[in-house]
C-alpha positions in Angstrom: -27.3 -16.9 -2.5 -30.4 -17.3 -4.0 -32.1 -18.9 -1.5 -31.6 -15.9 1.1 -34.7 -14.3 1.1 -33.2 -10.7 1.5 -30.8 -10.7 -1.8 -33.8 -11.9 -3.5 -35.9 -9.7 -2.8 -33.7 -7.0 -3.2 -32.2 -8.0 -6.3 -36.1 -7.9 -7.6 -36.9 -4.4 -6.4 -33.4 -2.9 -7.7 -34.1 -4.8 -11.0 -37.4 -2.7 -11.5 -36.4 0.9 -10.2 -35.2 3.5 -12.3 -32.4 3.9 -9.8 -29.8 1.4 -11.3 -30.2 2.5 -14.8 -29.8 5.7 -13.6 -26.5 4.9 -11.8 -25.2 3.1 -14.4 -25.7 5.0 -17.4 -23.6 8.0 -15.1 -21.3 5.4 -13.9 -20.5 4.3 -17.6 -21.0 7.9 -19.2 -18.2 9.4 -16.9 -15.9 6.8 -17.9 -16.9 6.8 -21.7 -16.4 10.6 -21.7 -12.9 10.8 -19.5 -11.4 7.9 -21.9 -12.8 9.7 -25.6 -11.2 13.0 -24.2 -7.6 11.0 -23.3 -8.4 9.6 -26.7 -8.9 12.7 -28.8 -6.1 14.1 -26.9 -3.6 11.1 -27.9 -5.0 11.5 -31.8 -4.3 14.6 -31.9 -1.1 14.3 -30.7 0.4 11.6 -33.4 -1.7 14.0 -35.8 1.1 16.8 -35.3 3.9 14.3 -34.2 3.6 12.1 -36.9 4.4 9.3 -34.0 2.6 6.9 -31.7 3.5 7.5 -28.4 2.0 4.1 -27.1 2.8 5.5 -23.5 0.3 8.1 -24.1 -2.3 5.1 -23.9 -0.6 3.6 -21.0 -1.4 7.2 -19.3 -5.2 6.8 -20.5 -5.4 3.6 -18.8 -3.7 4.7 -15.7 -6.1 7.4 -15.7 -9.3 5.7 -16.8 -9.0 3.1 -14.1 -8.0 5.5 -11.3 -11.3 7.5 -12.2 -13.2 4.1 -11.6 -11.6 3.1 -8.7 -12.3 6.2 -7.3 -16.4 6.3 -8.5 -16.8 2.9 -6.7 -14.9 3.8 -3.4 -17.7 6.8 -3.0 -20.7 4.9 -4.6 -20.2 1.7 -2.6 -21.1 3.7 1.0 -23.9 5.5 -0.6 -25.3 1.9 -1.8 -24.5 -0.1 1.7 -24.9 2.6 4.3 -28.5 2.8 4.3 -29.3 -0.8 4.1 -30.1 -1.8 7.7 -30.8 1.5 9.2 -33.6 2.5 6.2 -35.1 -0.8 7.6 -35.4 0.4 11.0 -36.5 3.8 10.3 -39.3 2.6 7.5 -40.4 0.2 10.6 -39.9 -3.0 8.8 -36.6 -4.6 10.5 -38.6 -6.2 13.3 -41.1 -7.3 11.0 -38.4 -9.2 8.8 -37.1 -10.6 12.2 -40.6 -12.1 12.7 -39.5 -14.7 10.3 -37.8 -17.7 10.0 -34.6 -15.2 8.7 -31.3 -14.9 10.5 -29.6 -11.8 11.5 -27.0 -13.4 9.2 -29.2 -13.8 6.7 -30.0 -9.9 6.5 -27.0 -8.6 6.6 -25.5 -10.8 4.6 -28.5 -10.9 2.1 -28.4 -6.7 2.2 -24.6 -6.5 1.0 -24.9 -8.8 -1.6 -27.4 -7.4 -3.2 -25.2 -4.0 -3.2 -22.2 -5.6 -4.2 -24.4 -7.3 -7.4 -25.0 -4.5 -8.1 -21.6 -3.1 -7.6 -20.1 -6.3 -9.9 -22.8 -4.8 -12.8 -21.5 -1.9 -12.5 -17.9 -3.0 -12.7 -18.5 -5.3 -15.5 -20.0 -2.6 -17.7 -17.4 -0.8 -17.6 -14.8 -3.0 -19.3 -15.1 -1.6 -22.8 -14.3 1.6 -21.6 -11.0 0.7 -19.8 -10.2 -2.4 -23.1 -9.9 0.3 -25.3 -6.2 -0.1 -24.8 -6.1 -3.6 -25.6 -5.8 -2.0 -29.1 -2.4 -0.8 -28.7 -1.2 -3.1 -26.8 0.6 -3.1 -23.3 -2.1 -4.6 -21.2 -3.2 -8.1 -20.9 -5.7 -10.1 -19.6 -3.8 -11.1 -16.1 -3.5 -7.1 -15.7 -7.7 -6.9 -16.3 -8.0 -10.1 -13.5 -5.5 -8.6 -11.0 -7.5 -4.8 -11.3 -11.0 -6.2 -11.5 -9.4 -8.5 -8.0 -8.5 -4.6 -6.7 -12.2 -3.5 -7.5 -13.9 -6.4 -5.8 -11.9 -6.0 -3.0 -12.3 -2.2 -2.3 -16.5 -2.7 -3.1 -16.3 -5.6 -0.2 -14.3 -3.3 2.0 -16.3 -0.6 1.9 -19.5 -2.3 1.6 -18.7 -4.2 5.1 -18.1 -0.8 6.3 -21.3 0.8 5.3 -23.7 -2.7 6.4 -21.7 -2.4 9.9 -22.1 1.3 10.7 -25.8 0.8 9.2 -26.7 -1.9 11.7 -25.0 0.3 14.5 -26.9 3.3 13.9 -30.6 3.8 14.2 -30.2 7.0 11.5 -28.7 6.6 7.7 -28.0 10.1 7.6 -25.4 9.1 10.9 -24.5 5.9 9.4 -23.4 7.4 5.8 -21.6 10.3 7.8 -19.8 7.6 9.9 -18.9 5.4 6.8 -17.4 8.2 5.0 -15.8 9.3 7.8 -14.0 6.2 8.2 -13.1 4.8 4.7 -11.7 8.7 4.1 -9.9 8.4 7.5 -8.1 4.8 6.4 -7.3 6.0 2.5 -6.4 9.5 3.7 -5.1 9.1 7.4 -2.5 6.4 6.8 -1.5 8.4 3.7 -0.4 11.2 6.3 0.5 9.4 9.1 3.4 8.2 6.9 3.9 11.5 5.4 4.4 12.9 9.0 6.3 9.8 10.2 8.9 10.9 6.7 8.8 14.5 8.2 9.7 13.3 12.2 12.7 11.2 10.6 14.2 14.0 8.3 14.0 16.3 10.9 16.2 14.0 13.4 18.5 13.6 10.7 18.7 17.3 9.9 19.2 18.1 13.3 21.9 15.2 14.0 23.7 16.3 11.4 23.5 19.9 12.6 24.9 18.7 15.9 27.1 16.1 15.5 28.0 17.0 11.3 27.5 13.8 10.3 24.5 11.4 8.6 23.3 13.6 6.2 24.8 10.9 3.5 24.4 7.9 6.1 21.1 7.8 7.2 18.2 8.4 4.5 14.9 9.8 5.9 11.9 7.4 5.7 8.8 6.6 7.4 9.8 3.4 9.0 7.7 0.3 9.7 4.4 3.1 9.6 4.5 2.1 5.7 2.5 -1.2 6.8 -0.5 0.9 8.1 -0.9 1.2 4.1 -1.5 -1.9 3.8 -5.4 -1.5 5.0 -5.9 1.3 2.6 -7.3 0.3 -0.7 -6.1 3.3 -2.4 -2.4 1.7 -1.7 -3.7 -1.4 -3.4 -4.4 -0.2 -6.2 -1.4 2.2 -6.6 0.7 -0.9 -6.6 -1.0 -2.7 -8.9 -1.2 0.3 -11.3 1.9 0.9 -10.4 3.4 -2.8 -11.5 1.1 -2.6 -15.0 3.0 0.6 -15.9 6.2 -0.9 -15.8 7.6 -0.6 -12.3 10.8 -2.6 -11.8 8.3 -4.0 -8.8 4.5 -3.1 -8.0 5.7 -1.2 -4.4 8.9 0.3 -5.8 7.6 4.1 -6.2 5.6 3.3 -3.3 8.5 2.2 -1.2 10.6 5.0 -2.4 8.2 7.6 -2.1 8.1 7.1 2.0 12.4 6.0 2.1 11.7 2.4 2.1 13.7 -0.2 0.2 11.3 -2.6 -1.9 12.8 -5.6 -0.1 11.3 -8.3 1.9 8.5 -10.7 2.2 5.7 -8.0 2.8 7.0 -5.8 -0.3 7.4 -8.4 -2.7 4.0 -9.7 -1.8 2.4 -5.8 -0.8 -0.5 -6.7 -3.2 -1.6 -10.5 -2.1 -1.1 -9.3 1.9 -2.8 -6.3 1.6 -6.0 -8.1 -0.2 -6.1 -10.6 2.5 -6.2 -8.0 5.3 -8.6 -6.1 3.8 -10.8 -8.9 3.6 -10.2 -10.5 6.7 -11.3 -6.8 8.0 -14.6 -6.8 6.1 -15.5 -10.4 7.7 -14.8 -8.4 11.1 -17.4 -5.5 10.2 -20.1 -8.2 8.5 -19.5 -9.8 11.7 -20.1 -6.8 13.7 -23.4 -6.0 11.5 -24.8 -9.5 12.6 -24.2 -9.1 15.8 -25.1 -5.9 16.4 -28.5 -7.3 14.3 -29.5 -10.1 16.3 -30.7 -8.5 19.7 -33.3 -6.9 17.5 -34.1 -10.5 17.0 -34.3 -11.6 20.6 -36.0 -8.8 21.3 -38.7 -9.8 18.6 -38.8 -13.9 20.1 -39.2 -12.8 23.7 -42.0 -10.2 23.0 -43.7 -13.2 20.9 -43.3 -15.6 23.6 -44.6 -13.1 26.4 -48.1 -12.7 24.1 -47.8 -16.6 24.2 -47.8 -16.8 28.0 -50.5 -14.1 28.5 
């Protein structure tokens, strides 16, 4: 990777602007302050108690990580969706294409750098969320499998933002499309099950109303729509959270939040599945970006080889 002349150059300029600092010093400072107030709050409590509630540091955790999980979802788009697009509008995509450099090259290059940055940001944050390794309950496959969760989401959203950015010819349009989107998949599958759950209770209501019988038969639940979930990230996480707090299995409060038994091959491997299609769907987007990229480039050869043949 270093020897894609995009991610270095872009891991050089980020390396000397105020801007990452910046972003991680409030990154790590909103963290560091949401964990000392669960903190103070647990003290306190075995200060009147008497007692250690260790699942009162269970809950910090819980909530700690959640509050990360959902800094990166919103940072990620504001890092990637401006990547390609800024290019075009400061005038200088054409000239990169000039080059020897690939379409595949800049993209590529472009969302590495941001996920870099992304992983720095991640990294740093680790003695915030291992203060519970003091008490206990967490261990370090919990840390691998979450910080697995985080690289995931950063990819999927970053593949988001570099594709909408090569798209569109504005960032402002680009950001608003990449928000757009990643809050569509997190929040529209969330509801599509949620009305899916509402459409099936009613049908039992109103069999039982007709025919007086299924109210104790048939269980309302949102059907096979529950695998839509399993391209949202937030899901992801929620079952992995989910398994670390001692669910009898990671997509048990999941399953029976929306009627579903936690049975079969997909729910007992929710977590592994979901991953992979996330990623395979960021590999779509990056794949987009490029292509989406190179007519730019044969624009650029064919206007060089005209000035050759005048």
């Amino acid at each position: 990777m270093m020897q894609n002349p995009v991610y270095s150059r872009e891991m050089k300029v980020s390396s000397r602007s105020i801007r990452l600092p910046l972003i991680i010093v409030l990154f790590n400072g909103i963290l560091s302050m949401v964990t000392l107030l669960n903190m103070y709050s647990a003290v306190a409590q075995v200060e009147s108690t008497a007692v250690i509630q260790y699942s009162s540091f269970m809950d910090m955790y819980e909530f700690v990580t959640t509050i990360e999980f959902i800094l990166l979802m919103f940072i990620v788009p504001a890092v990637t969706a401006a990547s390609i697009s800024g290019e075009r509008e400061r005038q200088t995509l054409e000239l990169m294409l000039t080059t020897q450099m690939t379409a595949s090259q800049v993209v590529i290059g472009k969302l590495m750098s941001a996920l870099s940055t992304l992983l720095l940001l991640i990294v740093s944050s680790f003695p915030a969320v291992a203060m519970v390794f003091v008490y206990g309950g967490i261990t370090w496959q919990d840390i691998l499998s979450l910080l697995m969760c985080y690289i995931t989401v950063a990819f999927f959203a970053g593949s988001l933002g570099i594709c909408f950015s090569a798209l569109f010819k504005r960032s402002t349009i680009s950001t608003v499309v990449t928000y757009g989107v990643l809050i569509a998949v997190v929040a529209g599958t969330y509801f599509i099950n949620k009305f899916s759950l509402s459409l099936s209770s009613m049908n039992i209501n109103n069999s039982v109303a007709a025919y007086g019988f299924g109210e104790n038969v048939v269980k309302p639940s949102s059907g096979n729509v529950i695998y839509l979930l399993l391209i949202n990230p937030a899901a992801t996480f929620y079952t992995i959270i989910n398994g670390q707090m001692g669910g009898s299995t990671p997509t048990a409060k999941m399953a029976g939040y929306f009627g579903m038994q936690s049975t079969g091959f997909v729910m007992k491997n929710w977590i592994i599945i979901s991953i992979m299609i996330q990623l395979a769907i960021a590999a779509l987007m990056i794949w987009a970006a490029i292509k989406a990229v190179e007519p730019v480039k044969r624009r650029r050869r064919q206007k060089k080889a005209a000035k050759k043949g005048d």
